[in-house]
Each structure stands twice: as structure tokens, then as C-alpha cells.
C-alpha positions in Angstrom: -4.2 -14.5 66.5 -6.3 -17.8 64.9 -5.3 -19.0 61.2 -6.8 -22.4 60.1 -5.6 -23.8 56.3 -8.2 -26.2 54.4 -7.9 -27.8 51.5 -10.8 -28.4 48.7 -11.1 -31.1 46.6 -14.3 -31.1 44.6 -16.8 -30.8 47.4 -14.5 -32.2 50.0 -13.4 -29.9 52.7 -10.4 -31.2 54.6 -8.7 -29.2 57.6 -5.0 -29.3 56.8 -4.2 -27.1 60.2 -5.6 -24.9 62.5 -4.4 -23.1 66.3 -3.5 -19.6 67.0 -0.4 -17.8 67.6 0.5 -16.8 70.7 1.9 -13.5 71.3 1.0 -13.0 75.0 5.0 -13.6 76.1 6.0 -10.4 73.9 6.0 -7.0 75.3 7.1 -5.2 72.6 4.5 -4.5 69.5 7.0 -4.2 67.0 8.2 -8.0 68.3 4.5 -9.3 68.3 4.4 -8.3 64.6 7.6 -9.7 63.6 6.5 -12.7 64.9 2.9 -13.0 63.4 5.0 -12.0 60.0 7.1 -15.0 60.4 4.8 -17.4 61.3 2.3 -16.4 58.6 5.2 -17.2 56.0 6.1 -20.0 57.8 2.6 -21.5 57.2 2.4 -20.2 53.2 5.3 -21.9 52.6 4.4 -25.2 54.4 1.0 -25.3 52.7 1.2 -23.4 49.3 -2.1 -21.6 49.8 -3.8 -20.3 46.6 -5.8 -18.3 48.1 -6.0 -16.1 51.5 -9.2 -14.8 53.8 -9.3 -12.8 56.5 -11.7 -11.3 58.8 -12.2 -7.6 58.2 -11.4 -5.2 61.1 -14.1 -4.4 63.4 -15.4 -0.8 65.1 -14.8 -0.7 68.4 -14.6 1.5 71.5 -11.0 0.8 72.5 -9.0 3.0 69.5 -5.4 1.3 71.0 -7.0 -2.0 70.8 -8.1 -0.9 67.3 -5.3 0.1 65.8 -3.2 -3.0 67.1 -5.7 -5.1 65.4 -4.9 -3.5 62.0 -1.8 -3.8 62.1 -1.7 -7.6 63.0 -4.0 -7.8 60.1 -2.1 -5.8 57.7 1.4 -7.8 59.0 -0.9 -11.1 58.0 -1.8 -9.5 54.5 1.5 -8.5 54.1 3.2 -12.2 54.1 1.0 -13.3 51.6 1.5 -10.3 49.4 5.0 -10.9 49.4 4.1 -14.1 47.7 1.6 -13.0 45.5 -1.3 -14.4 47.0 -5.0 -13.0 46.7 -6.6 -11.8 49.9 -10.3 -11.4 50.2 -11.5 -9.9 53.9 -14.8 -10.5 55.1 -17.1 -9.0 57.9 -17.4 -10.6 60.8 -21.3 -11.1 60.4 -21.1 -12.6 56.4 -18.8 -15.1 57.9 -21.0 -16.5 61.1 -23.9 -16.1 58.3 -21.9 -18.0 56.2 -21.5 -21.0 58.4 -24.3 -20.9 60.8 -27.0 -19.3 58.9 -26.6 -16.3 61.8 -24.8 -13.6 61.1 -25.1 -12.4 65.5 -24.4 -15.9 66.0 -22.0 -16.2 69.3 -18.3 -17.6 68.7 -19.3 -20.7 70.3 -22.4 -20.8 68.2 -19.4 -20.9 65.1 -17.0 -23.3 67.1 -20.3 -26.4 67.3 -21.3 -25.5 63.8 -17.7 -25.9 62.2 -17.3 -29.7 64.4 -20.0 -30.9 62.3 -19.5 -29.3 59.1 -15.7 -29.9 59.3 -15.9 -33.4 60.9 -13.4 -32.1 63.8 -12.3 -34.8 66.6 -12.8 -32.0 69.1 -13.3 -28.6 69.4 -10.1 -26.1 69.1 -8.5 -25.2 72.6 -9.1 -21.6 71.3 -11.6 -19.7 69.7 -9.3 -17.6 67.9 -8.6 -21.1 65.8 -12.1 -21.8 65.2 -12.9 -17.8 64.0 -9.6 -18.4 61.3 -11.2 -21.6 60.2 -14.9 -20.0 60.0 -13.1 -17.6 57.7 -11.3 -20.1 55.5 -15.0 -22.0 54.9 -17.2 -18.8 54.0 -14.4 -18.1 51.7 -14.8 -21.4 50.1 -18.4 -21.0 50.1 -18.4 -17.5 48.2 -16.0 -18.3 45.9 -17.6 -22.2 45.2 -21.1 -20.9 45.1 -22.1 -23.6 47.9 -25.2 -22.4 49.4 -24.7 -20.6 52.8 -26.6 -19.1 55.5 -29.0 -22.3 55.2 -28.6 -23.6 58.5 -30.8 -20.8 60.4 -33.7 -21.4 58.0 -33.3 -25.8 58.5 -35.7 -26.5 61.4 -33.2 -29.5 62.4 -29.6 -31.0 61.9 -31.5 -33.4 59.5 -33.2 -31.1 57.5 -30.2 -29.3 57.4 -27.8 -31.9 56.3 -30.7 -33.2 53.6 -30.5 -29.3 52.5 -26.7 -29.4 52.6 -25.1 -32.4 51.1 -21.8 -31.3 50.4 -21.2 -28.6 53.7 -21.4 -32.2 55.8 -18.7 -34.4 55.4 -20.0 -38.1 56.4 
């Protein structure tokens, strides 16, 4: 499971921390949500978010896979209710619309697109990170009224960065 805080200032986007938590070395569910429970809080109280975002479920074949999903998700949700902080999900496809400009854009599409607009030294070892941060910046751009989805109509980075003054950090 990816989470990735930023911080706005103005029009500045800095990333205050990003990577995913790895839950691989637990067998039992119950365990795996205790732990994304703990390390959710663990990172609200670190950073003092005012806000949260998350990805909405997806529909997919595999119902087990499904339902473990959901209740990662609502474990996630659940930490930052506890501390009275807003959630707002969004679908997969607004967020790769959001910071590509394609909403079937491929994770990796995401991942190059958030170096550049997020001035990263290097790509994330994991996607997972680079789908939490992809949520944290479309929520910043629905709730700042940034322009999004411009980057699939620029014909070029240029033309998108002239376009886009304030989703490029310099």
C-alpha cells in the first residue's frame, strides 16, 4: 500500500514523504490491517495533514482481492477519521487525467509525469508510492482549481510547461 504527503504553499508543491508499506511478511489479514492502521497514524501525526485523498476502489474480477482492498482502504480512512480529517476518494482514471492529461494512461505513464511535475531526484522504487503521490496532486488540483488534464492536449513538454506555470516546479 503507497501513501505520499505534500505540502502547498501558494503554488508550490513540495513532497514531504512518499514509499509504500509493506505488508508482504504478514500472513494474517487481520495483522496486515493493524499494521496499515498504525502506520497511517503514525504518518498523521508526523505530518499534521489537513486534508486526506485516496484512490477509490476499483471493479475487478478477483472478489477476495476485492474485498481485501476495501478494507485496507477503509483501515486507511479510518485513521484519519479518528483525527478528524476530511477524506475525498477519487477514481482511478480522474487521477491519471489529472496529472497526465490521460485518464488510461499506464502507471509508468503517472510515475515520468509526477518526476517532472514534482521535481523528484528519481523515480520511487515502487509504484504503489508514485499512485499515493498522483493522488495527493489531483487532490491539490481539484480543490486549488489548477488546470488539469492539460498535458494530453500540449503537443510538447514546452508547450506544456508554457501552459502550466505553476504544475512545474523550476
Amino acid at each position: 500500500m503507497g501513501y505520499g504527503v505534500i505540502e502547498v504553499k501558494g503554488s508550490k508543491v513540495k513532497v514531504l514523504q512518499y514509499g509504500v508499506i509493506h505488508l508482504h511478511k504478514y500472513a494474517d489479514h487481520g495483522l496486515k490491517l493493524s499494521k496499515i492502521f498504525e502506520r497511517i497514524s503514525q504518518i498523521i501525526e508526523e505530518y499534521l495533514p489537513d486534508e486526506m485523498a485516496i484512490e477509490a476502489p476499483f471493479f475487478g474480477k478477483n472478489v477476495q482481492s476485492m474485498l481485501k482492498l476495501g478494507r485496507a482502504q477503509g483501515v486507511a480512512i479510518a485513521a484519519a477519521i479518528s483525527r478528524e480529517i476530511p477524506i475525498t476518494e477519487y477514481a482511478p482514471k480522474k487521477i491519471k487525467q489529472s496529472v497526465t492529461g490521460n485518464g488510461n494512461a499506464s502507471k509508468e505513464q503517472v510515475a515520468s509525469m509526477l518526476l517532472k511535475l514534482l521535481s523528484l531526484k528519481e523515480a520511487p522504487e515502487f509504484l504503489d508510492a508514485t499512485d499515493a503521490l498522483g493522488v495527493a496532486l489531483c487532490h491539490h488540483f481539484q480543490t486549488s482549481g489548477v488546470q488539469t488534464g492539460t498535458a494530453g492536449k500540449a503537443k510538447n513538454w514546452e508547450s506544456f510547461v508554457k501552459d502550466n506555470p505553476s504544475r512545474v516546479k523550476k
